[in-house]
TIDRENGU-85145 format. One line per field, with one value per residue: residue number from 1; residue in one letter; x, y, z of N, C-alpha, C in turn. Coordinates in steps of 0.1 Angstrom, whole numbers. Example, Ala and Ser with C-alpha at 12.3 -4.5 7.8 and 13.67 -1.06 7.14 Angstrom:
<recs>
num: (1 2)
residu: (A S)
n.X: (132 128)
n.Y: (-57 -22)
n.Z: (78 71)
ca.X: (123 137)
ca.Y: (-45 -11)
ca.Z: (78 71)
c.X: (132 129)
c.Y: (-33 0)
c.Z: (78 79)
</recs>
This chain:
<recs>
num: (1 2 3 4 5 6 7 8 9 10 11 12 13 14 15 16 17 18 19 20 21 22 23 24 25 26 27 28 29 30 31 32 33 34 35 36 37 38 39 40 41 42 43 44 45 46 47 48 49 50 51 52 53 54 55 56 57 58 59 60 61 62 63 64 65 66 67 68 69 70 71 72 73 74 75 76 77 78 79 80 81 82 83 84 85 86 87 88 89 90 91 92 93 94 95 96 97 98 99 100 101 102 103 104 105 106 107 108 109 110 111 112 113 114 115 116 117 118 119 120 121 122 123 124 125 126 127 128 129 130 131 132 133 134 135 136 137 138 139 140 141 142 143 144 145 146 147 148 149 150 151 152 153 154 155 156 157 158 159 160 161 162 163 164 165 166 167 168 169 170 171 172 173 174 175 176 177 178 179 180 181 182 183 184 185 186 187 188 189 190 191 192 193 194 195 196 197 198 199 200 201 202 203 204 205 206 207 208 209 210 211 212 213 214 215 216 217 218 219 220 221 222 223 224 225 226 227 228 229 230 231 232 233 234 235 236 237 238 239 240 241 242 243 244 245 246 247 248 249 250 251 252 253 254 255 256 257 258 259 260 261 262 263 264 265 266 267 268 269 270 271 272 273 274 275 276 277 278 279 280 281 282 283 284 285 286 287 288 289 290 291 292 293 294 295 296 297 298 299 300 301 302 303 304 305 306 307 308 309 310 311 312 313 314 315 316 317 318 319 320 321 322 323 324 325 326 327 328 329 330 331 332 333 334 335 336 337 338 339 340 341 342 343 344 345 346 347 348 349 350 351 352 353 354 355 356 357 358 359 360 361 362 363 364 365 366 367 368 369 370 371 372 373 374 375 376 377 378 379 380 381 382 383 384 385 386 387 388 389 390 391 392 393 394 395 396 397 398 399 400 401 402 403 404 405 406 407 408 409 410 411 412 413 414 415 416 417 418 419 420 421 422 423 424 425 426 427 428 429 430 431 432)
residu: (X X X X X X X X X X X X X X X X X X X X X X X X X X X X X X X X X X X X X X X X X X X X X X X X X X X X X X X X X X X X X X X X X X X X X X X X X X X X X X X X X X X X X X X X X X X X X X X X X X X X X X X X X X X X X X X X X X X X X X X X X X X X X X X X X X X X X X X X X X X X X X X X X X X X X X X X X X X X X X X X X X X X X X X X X X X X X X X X X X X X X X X X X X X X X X X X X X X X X X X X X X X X X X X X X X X X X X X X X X X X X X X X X X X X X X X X X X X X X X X X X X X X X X X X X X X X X X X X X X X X X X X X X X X X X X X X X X X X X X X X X X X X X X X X X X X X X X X X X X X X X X X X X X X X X X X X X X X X X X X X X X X X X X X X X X X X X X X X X X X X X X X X X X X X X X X X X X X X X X X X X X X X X X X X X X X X X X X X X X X X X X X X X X X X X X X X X X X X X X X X X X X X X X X X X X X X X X X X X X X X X X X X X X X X X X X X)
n.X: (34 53 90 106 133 141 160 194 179 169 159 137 147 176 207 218 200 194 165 146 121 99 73 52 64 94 121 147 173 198 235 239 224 219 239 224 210 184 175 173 161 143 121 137 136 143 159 173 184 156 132 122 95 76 39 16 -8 -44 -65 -93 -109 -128 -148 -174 -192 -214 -244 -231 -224 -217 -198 -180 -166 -154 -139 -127 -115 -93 -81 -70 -61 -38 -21 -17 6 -7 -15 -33 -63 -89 -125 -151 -180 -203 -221 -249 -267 -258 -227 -240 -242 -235 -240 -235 -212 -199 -203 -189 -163 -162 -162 -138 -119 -123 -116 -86 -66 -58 -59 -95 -106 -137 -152 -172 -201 -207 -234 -270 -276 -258 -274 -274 -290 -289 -267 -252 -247 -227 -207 -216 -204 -179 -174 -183 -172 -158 -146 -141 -127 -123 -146 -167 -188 -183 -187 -207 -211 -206 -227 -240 -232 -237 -239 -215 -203 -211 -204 -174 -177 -181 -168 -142 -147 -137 -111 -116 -120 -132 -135 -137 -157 -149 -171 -190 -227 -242 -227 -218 -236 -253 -225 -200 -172 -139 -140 -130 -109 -107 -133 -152 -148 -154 -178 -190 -207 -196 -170 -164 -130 -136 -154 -148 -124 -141 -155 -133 -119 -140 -142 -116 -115 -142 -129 -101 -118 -132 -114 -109 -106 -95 -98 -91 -104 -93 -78 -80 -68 -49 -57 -64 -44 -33 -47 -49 -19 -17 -40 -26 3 -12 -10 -33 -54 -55 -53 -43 -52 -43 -54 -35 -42 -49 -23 -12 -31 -49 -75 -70 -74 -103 -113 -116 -138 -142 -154 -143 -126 -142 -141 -148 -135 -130 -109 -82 -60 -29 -13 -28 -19 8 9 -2 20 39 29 25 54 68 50 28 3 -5 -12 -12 -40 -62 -88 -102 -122 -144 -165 -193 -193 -212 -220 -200 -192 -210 -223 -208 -223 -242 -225 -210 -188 -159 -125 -105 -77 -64 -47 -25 -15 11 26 20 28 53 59 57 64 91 109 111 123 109 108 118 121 118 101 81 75 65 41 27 23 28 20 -8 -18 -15 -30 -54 -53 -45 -32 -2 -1 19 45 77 104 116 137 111 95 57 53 45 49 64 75 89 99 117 125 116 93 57 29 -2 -34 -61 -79 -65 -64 -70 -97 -130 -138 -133 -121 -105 -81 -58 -51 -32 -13 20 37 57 77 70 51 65 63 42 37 16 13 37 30 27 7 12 35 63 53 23 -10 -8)
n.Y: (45 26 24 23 11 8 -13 -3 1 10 45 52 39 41 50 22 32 39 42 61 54 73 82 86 101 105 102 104 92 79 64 32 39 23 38 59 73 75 54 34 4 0 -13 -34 -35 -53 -46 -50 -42 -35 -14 12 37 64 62 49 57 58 74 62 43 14 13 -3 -1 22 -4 -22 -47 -71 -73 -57 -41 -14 -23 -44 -39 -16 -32 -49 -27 -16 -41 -37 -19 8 36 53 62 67 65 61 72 58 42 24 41 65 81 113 132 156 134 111 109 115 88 70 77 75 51 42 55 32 11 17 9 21 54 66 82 99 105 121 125 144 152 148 111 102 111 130 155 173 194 179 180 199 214 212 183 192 207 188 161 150 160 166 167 158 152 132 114 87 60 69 96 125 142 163 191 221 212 201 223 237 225 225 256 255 239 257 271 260 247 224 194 180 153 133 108 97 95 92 86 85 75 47 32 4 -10 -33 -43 -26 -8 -23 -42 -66 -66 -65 -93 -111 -101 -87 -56 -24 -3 31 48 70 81 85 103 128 133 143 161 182 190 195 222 233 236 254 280 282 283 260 231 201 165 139 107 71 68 57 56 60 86 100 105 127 149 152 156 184 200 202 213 241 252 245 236 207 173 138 97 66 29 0 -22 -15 -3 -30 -47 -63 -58 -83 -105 -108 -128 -151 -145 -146 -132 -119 -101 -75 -42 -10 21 2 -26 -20 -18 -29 -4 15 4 10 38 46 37 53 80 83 77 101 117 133 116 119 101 66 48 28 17 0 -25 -46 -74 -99 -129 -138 -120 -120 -150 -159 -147 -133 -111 -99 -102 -79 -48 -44 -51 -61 -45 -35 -51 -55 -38 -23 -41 -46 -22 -19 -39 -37 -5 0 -25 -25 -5 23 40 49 39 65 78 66 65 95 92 70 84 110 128 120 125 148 159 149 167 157 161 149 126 111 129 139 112 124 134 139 140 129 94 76 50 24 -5 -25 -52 -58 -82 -113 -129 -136 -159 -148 -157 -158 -168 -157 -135 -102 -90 -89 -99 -117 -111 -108 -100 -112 -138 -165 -159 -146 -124 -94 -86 -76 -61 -57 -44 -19 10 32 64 57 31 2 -18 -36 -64 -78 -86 -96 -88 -70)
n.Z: (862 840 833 798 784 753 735 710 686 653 648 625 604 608 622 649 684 713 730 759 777 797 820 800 781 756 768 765 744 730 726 744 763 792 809 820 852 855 839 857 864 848 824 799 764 742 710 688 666 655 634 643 645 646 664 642 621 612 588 581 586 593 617 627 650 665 659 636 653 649 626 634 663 681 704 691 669 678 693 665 654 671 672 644 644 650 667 667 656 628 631 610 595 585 600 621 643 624 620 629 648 676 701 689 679 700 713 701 704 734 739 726 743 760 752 754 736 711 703 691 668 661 628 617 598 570 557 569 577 559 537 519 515 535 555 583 616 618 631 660 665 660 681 697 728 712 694 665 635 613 582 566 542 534 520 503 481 481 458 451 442 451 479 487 482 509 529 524 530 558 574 574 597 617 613 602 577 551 538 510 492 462 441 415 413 391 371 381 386 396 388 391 392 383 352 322 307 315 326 309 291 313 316 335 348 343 360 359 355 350 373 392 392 380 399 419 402 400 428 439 424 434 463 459 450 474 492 514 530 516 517 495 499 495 466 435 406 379 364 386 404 385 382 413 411 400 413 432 422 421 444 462 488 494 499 502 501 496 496 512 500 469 465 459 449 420 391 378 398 403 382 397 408 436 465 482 468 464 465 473 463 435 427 407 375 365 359 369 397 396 391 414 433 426 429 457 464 457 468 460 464 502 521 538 539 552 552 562 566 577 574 584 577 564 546 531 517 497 462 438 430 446 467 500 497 504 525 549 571 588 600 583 570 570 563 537 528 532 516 488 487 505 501 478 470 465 488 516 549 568 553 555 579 578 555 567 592 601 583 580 609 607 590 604 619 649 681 695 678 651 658 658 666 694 721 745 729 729 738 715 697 671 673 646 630 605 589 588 572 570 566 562 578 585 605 629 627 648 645 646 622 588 562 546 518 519 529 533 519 519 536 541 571 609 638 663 690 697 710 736 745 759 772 766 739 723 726 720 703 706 717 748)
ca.X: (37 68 97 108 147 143 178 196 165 171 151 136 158 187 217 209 200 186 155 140 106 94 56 49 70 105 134 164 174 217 245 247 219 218 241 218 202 169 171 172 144 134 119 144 132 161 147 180 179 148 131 114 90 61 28 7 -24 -51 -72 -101 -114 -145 -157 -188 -201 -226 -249 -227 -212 -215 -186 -164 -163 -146 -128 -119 -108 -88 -71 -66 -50 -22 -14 -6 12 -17 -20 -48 -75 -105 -140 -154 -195 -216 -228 -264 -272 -250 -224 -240 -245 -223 -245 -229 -194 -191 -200 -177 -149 -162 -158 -128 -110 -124 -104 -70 -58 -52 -67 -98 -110 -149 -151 -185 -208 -213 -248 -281 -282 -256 -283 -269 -299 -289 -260 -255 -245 -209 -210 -219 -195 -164 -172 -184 -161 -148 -136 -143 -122 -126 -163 -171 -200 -177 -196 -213 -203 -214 -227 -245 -220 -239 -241 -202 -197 -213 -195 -162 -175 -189 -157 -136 -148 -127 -103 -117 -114 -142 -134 -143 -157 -151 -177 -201 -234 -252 -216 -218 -253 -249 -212 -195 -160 -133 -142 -119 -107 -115 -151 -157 -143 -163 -195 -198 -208 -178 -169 -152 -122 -143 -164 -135 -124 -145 -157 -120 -117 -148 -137 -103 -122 -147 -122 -102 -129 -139 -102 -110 -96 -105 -89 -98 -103 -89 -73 -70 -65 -41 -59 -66 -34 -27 -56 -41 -9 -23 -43 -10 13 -16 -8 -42 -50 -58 -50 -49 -49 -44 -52 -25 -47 -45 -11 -9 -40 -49 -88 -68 -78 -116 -115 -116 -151 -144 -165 -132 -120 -150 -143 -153 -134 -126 -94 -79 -58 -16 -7 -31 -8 23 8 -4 30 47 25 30 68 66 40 14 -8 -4 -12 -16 -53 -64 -100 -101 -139 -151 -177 -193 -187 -223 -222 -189 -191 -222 -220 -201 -231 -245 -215 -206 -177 -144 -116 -95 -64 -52 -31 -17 -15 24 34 17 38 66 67 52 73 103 115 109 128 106 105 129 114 114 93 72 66 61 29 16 19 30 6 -23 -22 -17 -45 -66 -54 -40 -23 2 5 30 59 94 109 129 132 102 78 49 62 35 61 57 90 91 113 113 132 109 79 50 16 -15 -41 -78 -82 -55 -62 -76 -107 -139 -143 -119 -125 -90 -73 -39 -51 -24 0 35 40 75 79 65 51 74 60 38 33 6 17 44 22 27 -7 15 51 66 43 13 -14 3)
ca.Y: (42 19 33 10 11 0 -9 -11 5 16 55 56 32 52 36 22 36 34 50 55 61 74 92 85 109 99 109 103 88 75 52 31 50 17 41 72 67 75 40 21 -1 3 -26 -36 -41 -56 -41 -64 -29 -31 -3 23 41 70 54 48 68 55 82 58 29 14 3 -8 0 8 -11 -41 -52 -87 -73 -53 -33 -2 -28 -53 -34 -11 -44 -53 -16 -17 -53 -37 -10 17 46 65 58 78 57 64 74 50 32 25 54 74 95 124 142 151 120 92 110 111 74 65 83 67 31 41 55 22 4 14 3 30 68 68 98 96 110 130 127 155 150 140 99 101 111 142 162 187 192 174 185 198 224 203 176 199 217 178 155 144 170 159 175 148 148 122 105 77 47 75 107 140 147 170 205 229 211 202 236 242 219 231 267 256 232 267 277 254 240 211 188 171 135 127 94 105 82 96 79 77 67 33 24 -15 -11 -48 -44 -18 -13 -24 -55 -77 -65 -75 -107 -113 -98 -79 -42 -17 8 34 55 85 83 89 116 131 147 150 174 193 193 204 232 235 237 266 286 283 281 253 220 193 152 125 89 58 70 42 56 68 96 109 109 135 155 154 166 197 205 208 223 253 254 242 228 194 160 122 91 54 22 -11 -33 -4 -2 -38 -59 -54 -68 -95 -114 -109 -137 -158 -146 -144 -117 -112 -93 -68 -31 3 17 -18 -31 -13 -25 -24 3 24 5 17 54 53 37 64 91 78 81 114 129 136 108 123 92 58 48 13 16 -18 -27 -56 -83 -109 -141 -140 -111 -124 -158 -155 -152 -121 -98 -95 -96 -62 -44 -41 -56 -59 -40 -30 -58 -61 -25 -18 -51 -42 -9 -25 -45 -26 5 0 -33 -21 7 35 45 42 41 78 81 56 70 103 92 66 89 125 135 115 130 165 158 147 175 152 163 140 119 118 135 132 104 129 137 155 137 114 78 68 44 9 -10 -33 -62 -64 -93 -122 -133 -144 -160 -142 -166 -152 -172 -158 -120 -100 -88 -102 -104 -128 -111 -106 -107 -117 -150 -173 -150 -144 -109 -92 -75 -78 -57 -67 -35 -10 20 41 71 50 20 -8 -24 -48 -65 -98 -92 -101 -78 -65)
ca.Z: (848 840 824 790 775 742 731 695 684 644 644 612 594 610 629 662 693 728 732 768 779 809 827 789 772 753 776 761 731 722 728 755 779 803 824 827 863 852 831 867 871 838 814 786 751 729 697 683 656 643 630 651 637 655 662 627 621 598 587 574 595 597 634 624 661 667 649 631 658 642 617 645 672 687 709 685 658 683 686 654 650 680 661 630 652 651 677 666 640 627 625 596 602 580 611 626 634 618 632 619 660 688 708 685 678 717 720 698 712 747 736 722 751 768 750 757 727 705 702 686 664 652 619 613 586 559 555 577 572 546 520 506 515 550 560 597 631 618 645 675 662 662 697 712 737 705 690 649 625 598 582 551 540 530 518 498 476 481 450 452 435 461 491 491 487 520 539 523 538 571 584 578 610 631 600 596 567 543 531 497 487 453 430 409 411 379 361 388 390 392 389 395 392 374 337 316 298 324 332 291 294 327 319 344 347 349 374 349 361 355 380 401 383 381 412 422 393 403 443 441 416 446 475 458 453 490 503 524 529 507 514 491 501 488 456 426 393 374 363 398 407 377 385 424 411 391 420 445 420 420 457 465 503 487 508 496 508 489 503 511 483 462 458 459 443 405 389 373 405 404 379 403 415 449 469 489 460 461 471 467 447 430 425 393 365 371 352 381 409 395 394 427 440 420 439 474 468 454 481 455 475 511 530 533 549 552 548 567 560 579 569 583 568 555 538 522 510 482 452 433 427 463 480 503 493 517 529 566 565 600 607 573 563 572 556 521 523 529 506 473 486 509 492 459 467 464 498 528 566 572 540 557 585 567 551 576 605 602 572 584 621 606 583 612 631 659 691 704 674 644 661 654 677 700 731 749 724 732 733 706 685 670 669 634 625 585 583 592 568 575 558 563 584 586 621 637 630 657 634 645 609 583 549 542 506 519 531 527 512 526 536 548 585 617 647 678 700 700 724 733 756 769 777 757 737 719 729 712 687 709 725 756)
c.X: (51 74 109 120 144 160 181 183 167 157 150 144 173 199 212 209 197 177 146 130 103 82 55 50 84 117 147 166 194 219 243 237 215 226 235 211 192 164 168 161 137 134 122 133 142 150 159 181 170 143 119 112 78 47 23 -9 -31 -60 -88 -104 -130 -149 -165 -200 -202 -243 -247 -218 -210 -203 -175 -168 -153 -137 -122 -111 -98 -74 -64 -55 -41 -15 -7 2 4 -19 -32 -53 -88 -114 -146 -172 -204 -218 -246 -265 -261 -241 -225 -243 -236 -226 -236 -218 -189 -191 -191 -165 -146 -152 -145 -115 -110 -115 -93 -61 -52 -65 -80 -105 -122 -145 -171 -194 -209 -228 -257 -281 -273 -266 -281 -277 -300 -278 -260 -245 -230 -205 -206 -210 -181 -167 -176 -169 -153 -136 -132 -139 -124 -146 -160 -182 -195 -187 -204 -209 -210 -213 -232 -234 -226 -236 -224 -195 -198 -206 -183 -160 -174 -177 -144 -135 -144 -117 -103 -119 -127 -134 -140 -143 -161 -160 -188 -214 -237 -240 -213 -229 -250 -235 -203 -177 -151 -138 -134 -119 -112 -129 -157 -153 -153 -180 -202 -196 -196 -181 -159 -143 -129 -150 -159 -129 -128 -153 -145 -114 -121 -145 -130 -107 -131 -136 -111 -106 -130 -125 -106 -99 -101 -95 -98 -90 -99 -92 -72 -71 -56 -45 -65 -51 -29 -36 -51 -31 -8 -27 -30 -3 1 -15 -21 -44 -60 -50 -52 -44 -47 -40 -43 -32 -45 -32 -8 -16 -41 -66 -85 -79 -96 -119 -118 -133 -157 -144 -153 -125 -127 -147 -147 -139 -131 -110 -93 -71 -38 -10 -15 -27 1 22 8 8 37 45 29 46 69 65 28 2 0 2 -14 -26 -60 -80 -107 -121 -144 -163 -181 -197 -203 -226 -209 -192 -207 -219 -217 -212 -240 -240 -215 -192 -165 -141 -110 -82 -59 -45 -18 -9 2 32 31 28 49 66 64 60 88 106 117 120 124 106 115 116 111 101 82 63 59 45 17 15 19 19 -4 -26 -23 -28 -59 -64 -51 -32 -16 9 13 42 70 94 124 124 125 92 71 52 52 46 51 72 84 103 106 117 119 99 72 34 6 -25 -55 -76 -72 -56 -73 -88 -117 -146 -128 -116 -113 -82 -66 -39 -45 -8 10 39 57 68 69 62 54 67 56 32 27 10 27 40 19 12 -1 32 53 59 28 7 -9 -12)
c.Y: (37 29 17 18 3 2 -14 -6 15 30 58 51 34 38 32 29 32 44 49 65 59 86 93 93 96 102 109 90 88 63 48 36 39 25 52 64 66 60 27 13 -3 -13 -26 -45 -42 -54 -51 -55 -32 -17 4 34 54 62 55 57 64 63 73 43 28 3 -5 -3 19 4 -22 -41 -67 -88 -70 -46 -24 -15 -38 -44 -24 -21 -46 -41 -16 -29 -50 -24 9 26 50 58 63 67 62 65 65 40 34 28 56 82 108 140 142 137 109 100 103 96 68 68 75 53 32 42 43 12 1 12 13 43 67 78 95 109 112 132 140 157 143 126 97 103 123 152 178 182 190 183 190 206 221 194 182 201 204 174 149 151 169 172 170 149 143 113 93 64 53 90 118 143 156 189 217 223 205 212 243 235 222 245 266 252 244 271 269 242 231 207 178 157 128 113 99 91 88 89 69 69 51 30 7 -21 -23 -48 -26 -17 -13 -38 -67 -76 -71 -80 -117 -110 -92 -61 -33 -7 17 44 67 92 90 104 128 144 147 163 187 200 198 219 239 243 251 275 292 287 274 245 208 174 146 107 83 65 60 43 66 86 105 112 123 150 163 167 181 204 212 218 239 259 255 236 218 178 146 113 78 43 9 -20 -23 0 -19 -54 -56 -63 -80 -105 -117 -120 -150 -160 -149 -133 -110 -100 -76 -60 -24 13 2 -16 -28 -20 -19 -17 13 20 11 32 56 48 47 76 90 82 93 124 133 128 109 112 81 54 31 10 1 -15 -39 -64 -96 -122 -145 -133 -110 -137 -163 -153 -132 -107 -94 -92 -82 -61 -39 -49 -53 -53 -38 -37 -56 -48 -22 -30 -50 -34 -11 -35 -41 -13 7 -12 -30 -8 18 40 42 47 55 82 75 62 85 101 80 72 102 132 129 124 145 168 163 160 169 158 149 130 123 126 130 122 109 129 150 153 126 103 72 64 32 5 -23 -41 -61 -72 -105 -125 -142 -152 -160 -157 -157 -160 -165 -138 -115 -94 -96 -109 -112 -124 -99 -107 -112 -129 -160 -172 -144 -133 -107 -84 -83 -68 -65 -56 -24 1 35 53 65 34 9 -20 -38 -49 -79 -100 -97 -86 -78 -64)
c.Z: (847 830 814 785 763 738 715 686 665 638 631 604 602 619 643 673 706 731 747 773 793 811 807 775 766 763 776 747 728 723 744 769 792 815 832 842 861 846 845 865 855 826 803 776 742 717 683 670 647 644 641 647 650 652 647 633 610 599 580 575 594 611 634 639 662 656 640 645 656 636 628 656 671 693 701 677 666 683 678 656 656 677 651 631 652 660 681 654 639 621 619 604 594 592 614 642 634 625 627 635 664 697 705 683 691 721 715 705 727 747 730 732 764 767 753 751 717 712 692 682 656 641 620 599 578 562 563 573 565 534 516 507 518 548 579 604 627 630 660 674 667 678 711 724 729 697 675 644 613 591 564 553 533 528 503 493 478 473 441 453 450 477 494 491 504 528 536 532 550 578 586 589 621 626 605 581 559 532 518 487 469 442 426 405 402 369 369 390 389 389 394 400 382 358 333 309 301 328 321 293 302 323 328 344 356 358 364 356 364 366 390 398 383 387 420 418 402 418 444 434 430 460 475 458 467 499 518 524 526 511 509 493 491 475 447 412 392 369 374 406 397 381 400 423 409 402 430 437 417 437 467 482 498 496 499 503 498 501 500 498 473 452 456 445 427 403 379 385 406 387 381 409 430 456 478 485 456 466 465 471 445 427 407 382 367 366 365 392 406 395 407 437 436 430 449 473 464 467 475 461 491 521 526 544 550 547 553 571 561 577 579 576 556 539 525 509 507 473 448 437 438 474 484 499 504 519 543 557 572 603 598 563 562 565 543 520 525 519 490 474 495 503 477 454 467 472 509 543 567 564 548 569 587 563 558 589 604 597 579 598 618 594 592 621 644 665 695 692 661 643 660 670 679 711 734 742 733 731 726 695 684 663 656 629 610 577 578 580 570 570 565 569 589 601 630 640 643 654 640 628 598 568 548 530 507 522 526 515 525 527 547 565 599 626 657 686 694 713 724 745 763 776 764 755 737 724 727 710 692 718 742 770)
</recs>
């Protein structure tokens, strides 16, 4: 294993340093350490002080494999993720089949560690199928080769008031953590877009905040009760963030996550009628970005998750009310947040990597990742320039899929290097 000198290296915004990595730990960290001996031999990275940050952790990926591997893969999207300086990332289970057994966790995990590119962590279904009925293998999940602490029926809400009680009880026994795609069915049946001013205008059928709401309320209500541990997914109203807060200041074990469009996009743009604009949740109205950037600097919203939700191009470009719902987000995820929350002010670097690594890995329960960058930790970093800008190109991302909002939009920062155990994915900005 090579041993890398990053020099000039600004820790967490901080002044600069020289950070050196060796057998895949950190091993020293100051001024000047070209003269320790241990640095001989060892391969300089002028970091020229940019920012150096602990790996990223996205709690809320979707692989698509196996089953679309038309949209992505384990190894592409692994890709994509040490691009947008990614470590670890938990695959979300609505796949075909399902990851509702230890069989498909472990494959996933397989194809993950085939990669090389980051850590992947399969996330575990709630429910048999996703259909709300049984609860699935949570058991065999936790104790497989994967070792699932995360379980969400993401794509789909558990909403069913008894049976998320039982998975709040059951993941106790090896604290683990249930994932709440918080959406209340019968209040979205046919649901198009956000309700609100724009959906009348448009004519199309709303998606009302409640829905959201809703069973956030009832969960965090739930999760007490049980004294479990409750996180909810992609956050995008204002009144779930209030809801959020209420829960925490009762000293609740309550988690959240909000995604980079999220804080960024608003349903002004679905005027446009391009399917690119379609998610689940939908893109909200800008008085719910400014809450949910408010939260994020706060802490009331935990994390920030990408939800990167590949398409292919078929299932994109059609017409509004057919389209599938998601967006890519791992390349582009750390340049949203920078620029909606460290330019803006609300956040400085530490902050940053605060809620895209620390919380997320100790959400996930991760060994190894999220650690302070000292010596004696894991060398999982991702150096960032945040000078540079650059415009968004769908052909260029590492995604086998292109269904990108940012397309042609000018985002701030860059990944110059990321490192996984000491072993560099990405370096001058390209996969490594």
């Amino acid at each position: 294993m090579s041993t890398y000198l990053i020099k000039d290296a600004k820790v967490l915004g901080g002044d600069a340093q020289d950070v050196l990595i060796r057998d895949g730990v950190i091993a020293g960290i100051g001024a000047d350490l070209s003269a320790d001996p241990g640095a001989d031999g060892a391969i300089v990275v002028e970091a020229d002080g940019h920012v150096l940050l602990p790996g990223l952790v996205d709690l809320h990926t979707h692989l698509r494999e196996p089953g679309r591997e038309d949209a992505e893969t384990v190894a592409t999207g692994a890709r994509a993720a040490a691009l947008g300086g990614f470590t670890a990332v938990h695959a979300m289970a609505n796949t075909d089949p399902v990851a509702d057994t230890a069989g498909v966790v472990e494959q996933v995990w397989r194809l993950g560690q085939e990669s090389g590119r980051c850590d992947v962590h399969p996330v575990g279904a709630v429910t048999v199928g996703l259909e709300g009925k049984r609860l699935a293998e949570l058991g065999a999940m936790a104790d497989s080769a994967a070792r699932v602490r995360v379980f969400s029926d993401d794509g789909k809400c558990v909403d069913d008031a008894v049976m998320m009680r039982r998975a709040l009880e059951y993941v106790k026994a090896f604290d683990g953590v249930v994932a709440q795609h918080a959406q209340e069915p019968r209040l979205t049946e046919g649901a198009q877009m956000n309700e609100g001013t724009v959906s009348g205008e448009l004519g199309l059928r709303g998606w009302p905040a409640v829905a959201e709401e809703s069973i956030i309320a009832r969960d965090v209500l739930l999760t007490a009760h049980v004294d479990s541990r409750l996180h909810v997914c992609h956050v995008s109203t204002a009144g779930s963030v209030e809801i959020l807060r209420w829960a925490k200041s009762k000293g609740w074990n309550v988690t959240a996550e909000v995604t980079p469009h999220h804080l960024l996009l608003t349903d002004e743009l679905v005027r446009s009628y391009d399917p690119v604009y379609k998610v689940n949740p939908p893109l909200r109205t800008a008085a719910d970005v400014t809450a949910l950037r408010e939260a994020l600097a706060d802490g009331t919203i935990d994390a920030v998750a990408t939800d990167h939700a590949p398409h292919p191009s078929e299932d994109k470009d059609c017409e509004w009310a057919v389209a599938a719902m998601g967006m890519l987000g791992l390349e582009t995820a750390l340049a949203i947040v920078q620029q909606t929350m460290v330019d803006t002010g609300l956040m400085d670097w530490a902050g940053v990597a605060d809620r895209m690594s620390t919380r997320p890995a100790a959400i996930g329960r991760l060994d190894g990742h999220g650690r302070p960058v000292a010596v004696g930790e894991p060398a999982n970093l991702v150096l960032v320039d945040p000078t540079p800008r650059r415009t968004v190109e769908p052909s260029e991302l590492a995604s086998r899929s292109r269904n990108t909002p940012y397309a042609g939009m000018e985002l701030p920062g860059k990944v110059v290097a990321t490192f996984l155990r000491g072993v560099p994915t990405v370096i001058d900005g390209k996969l490594a």
